[in-house]
C-alpha positions as CSV (number, residue, x, y, z in Angstrom):
1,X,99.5,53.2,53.6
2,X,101.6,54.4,56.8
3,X,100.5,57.6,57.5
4,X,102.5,59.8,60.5
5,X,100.0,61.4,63.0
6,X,100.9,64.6,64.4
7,X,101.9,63.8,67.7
8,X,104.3,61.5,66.3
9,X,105.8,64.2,64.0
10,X,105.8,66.6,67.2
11,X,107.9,63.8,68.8
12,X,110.2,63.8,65.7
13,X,110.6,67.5,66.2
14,X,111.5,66.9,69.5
15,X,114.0,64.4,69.1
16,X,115.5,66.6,67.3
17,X,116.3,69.1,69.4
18,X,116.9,67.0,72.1
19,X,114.2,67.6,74.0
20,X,113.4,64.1,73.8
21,X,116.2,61.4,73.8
22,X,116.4,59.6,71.1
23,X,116.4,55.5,71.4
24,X,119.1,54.7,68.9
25,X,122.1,56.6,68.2
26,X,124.1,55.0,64.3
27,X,127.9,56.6,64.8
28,X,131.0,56.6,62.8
29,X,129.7,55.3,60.0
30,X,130.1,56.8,56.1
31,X,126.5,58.5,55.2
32,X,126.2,57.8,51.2
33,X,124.0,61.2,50.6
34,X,121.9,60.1,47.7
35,X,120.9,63.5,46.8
36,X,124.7,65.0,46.4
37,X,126.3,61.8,45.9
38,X,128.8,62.6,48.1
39,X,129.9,60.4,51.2
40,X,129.9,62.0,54.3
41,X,132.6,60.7,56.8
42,X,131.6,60.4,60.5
43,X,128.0,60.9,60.5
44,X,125.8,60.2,63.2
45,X,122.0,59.3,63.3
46,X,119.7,59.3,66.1
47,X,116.5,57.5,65.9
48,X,113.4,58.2,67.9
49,X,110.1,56.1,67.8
50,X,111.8,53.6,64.8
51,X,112.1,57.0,62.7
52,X,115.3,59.1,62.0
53,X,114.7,62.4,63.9
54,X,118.4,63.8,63.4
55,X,121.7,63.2,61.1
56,X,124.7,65.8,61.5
57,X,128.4,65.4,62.9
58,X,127.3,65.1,66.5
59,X,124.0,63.6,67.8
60,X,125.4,63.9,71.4
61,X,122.2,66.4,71.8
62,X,120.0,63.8,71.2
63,X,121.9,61.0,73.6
64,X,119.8,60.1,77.2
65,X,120.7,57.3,79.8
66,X,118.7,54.8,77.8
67,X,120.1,55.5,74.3
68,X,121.5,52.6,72.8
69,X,124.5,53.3,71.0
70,X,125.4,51.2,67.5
71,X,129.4,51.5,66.2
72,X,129.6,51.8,62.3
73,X,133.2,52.9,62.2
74,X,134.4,51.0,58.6
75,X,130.4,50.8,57.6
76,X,129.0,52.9,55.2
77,X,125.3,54.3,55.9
78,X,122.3,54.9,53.3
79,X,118.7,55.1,53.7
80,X,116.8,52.1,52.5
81,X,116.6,50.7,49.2
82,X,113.5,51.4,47.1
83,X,112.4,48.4,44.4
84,X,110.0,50.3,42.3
85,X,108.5,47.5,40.2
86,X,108.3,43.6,41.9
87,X,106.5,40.4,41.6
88,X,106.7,38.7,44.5
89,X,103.8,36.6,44.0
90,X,106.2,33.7,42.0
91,X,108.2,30.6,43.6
92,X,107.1,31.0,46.8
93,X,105.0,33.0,49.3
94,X,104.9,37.0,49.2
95,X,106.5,36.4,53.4
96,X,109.0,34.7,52.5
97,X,109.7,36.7,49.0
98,X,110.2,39.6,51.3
99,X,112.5,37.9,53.9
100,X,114.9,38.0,50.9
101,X,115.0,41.6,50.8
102,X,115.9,43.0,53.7
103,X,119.4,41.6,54.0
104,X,120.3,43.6,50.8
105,X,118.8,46.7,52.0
106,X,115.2,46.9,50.8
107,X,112.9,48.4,52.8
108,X,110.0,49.3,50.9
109,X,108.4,48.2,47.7
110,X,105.6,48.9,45.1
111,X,104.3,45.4,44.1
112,X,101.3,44.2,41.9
113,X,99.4,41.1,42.9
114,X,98.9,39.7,39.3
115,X,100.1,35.8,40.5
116,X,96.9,36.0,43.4
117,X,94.3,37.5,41.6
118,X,94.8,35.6,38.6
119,X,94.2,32.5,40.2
120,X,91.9,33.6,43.5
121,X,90.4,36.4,42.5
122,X,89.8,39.2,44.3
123,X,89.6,36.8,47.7
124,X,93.6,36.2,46.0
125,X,94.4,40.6,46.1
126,X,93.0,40.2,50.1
127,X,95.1,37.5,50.8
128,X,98.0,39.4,49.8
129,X,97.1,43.2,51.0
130,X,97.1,40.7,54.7
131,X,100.4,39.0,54.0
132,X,102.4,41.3,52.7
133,X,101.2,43.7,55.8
134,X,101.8,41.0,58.3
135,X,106.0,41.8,57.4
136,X,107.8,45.1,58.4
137,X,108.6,46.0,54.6
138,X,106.4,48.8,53.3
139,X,104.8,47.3,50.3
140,X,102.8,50.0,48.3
141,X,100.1,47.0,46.8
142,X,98.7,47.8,43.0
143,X,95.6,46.3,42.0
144,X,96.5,43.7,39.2
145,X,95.0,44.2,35.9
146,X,94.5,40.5,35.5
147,X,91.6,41.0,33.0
148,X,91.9,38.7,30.5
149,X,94.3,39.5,27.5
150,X,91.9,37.8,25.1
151,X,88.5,36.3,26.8
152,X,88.3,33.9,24.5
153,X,91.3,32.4,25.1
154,X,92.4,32.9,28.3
155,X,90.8,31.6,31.4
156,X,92.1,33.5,33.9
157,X,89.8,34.9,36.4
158,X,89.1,38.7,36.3
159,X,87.8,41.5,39.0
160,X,84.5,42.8,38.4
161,X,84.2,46.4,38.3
162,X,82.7,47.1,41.9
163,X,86.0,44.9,43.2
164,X,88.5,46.9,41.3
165,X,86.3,50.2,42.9
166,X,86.8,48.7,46.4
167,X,90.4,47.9,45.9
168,X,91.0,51.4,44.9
169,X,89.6,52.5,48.3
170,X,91.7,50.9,50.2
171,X,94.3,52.8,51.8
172,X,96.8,50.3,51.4
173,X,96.6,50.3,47.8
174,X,98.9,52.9,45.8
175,X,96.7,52.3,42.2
176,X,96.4,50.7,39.3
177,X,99.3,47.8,38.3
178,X,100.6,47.6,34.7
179,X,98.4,46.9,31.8
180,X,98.9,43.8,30.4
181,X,96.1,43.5,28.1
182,X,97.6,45.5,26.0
183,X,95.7,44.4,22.3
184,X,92.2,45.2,25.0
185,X,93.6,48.6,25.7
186,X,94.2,49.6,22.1
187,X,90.9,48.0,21.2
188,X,89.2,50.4,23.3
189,X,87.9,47.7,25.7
190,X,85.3,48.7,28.2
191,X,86.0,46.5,30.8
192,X,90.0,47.5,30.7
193,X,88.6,51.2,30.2
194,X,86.5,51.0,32.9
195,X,89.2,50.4,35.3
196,X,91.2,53.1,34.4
197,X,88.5,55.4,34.9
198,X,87.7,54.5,37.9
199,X,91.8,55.0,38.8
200,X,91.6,58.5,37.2
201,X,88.6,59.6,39.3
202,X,90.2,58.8,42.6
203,X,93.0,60.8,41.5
204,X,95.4,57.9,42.4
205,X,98.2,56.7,40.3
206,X,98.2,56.0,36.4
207,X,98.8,52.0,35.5
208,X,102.5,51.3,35.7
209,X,104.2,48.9,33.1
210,X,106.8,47.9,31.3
211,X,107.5,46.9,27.5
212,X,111.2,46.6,26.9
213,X,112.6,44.8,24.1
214,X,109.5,44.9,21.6
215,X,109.9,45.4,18.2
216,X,110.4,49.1,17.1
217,X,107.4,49.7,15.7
218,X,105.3,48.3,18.7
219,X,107.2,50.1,21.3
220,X,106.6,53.5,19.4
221,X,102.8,52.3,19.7
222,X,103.0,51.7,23.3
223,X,104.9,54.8,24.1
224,X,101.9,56.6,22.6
225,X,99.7,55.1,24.5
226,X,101.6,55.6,27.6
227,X,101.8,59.7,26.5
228,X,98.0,59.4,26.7
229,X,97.3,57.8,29.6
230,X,100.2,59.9,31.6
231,X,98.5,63.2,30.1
232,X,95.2,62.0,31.4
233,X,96.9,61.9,34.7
C-alpha cells in the first residue's frame, strides 16, 4: 500500500503555495469535477513529486524555470479511473493485463488473485503481489478465497490458515476477496470461517463479491448473508 511520508506531504503543501515549483503544469484543459459533476473550463494543474499539489484558474504561482508545460486546450481533464472489482489473472499475464488499462484511464485497481492461487498456491498470491507491483498501476491485491467450493470434488489447491494470516499482514494486501464457496459459508465451514476471522481481527476489509443474476430466492439468501458479514464489520 503507497503510503505518503510527511516530508512528502510538506512538499505537497509547498507546491502549493509556490514555495516550491512545481514539475508539470496541465493547462487549458476542461476539469470533469466528479464530485459536482460540473465541467470546469480552463483549469490548470500543477504537479509536484508525480502528485497534484494545486488545481484552480491559474497555477502561474506554482510555475519555475524548469516547469514543464503540457497544452490541453480541446482536452477534457479527470482524475484517474478506479476499477473496483478485476480479474486480471485470465488470458494472459497480470503485466500485460494492466498495460491494457492505462490507455483508457485506469490508474488504480482492487484485484483478487483467485487464477494464481488456485493453481500455485500461496507461492501463486506472491507471484502476483511481485508482478502486479513491478507496473505503475496501484493494484489494492485481495487474498483469494480459493478454498475449495466442495473438497470432495474440487481439486483446487487451498491456503492454509497461517498463509491466509500472513497474507493479511502484508501491507500490500487491502483484505479478504469474494467468497466463492458460498454452499461452505452457509454450512458454517471452519476452514472458510476461519479466514474471515482472521480478516475481522485485523480490522481490514470484509470479503467482497458478487452474485448478480441468481434466482430470487438465492439472491435474497445471499443478501442475508452479506447483512451479516457487513454488520460484523
Amino acid at each position: 500500500m503507497v503510503k505518503r511520508s510527511k516530508s512528502q506531504i510538506e512538499r505537497l503543501i509547498r507546491g502549493a503555495l509556490g514555495e516550491i515549483k512545481a514539475d508539470l503544469i496541465v493547462a487549458g484543459g476542461r476539469l470533469i469535477n466528479v464530485y459536482s459533476g460540473e465541467i470546469l473550463e480552463d483549469m490548470e494543474i500543477a504537479v509536484l513529486d508525480g502528485r497534484v499539489c494545486y488545481v484552480g484558474e491559474s497555477a502561474a504561482h506554482t510555475r519555475g524555470d524548469r516547469t514543464e508545460m503540457l497544452d490541453a486546450r480541446g482536452l477534457y481533464v479527470s482524475p484517474g479511473f478506479s476499477d473496483a472489482h478485476s480479474h486480471i489473472g485470465h488470458f494472459c499475464r497480470p503485466y500485460e493485463y494492466l498495460q491494457a488499462y492505462l490507455p483508457h484511464g485506469t490508474t488504480s485497481l482492487v484485484a483478487s488473485c483467485d487464477e494464481h492461487s488456485t493453481v500455485f498456491g500461496y507461492q501463486g498470491i506472491k507471484l502476483f503481489l511481485e508482478e502486479v507491483e513491478s507496473h505503475p498501476i496501484r493494484v489494492y491485491t485481495l487474498v483469494s478465497m480459493a478454498a475449495p467450493q466442495d473438497p470432495l470434488l474440487c481439486n483446487t489447491r487451498s491456503l492454509s490458515q497461517a498463509e491466509v494470516a500472513e497474507c493479511l499482514a502484508d501491507p500490500r494486501v487491502l483484505g479478504l476477496g469474494e467468497v466463492v464457496s458460498w454452499l461452505r459459508l452457509v454450512q458454517g465451514d471452519r476452514e472458510v470461517l476461519d479466514m474471515i476471522g482472521d480478516d475481522l481481527a485485523r480490522g481490514q476489509d470484509h470479503p467482497w463479491s458478487h452474485s448478480g443474476g441468481q434466482r430470487p430466492e438465492t439472491e435474497r439468501h445471499r443478501c442475508s448473508l452479506r447483512l451479516i458479514l457487513s454488520r460484523a464489520y
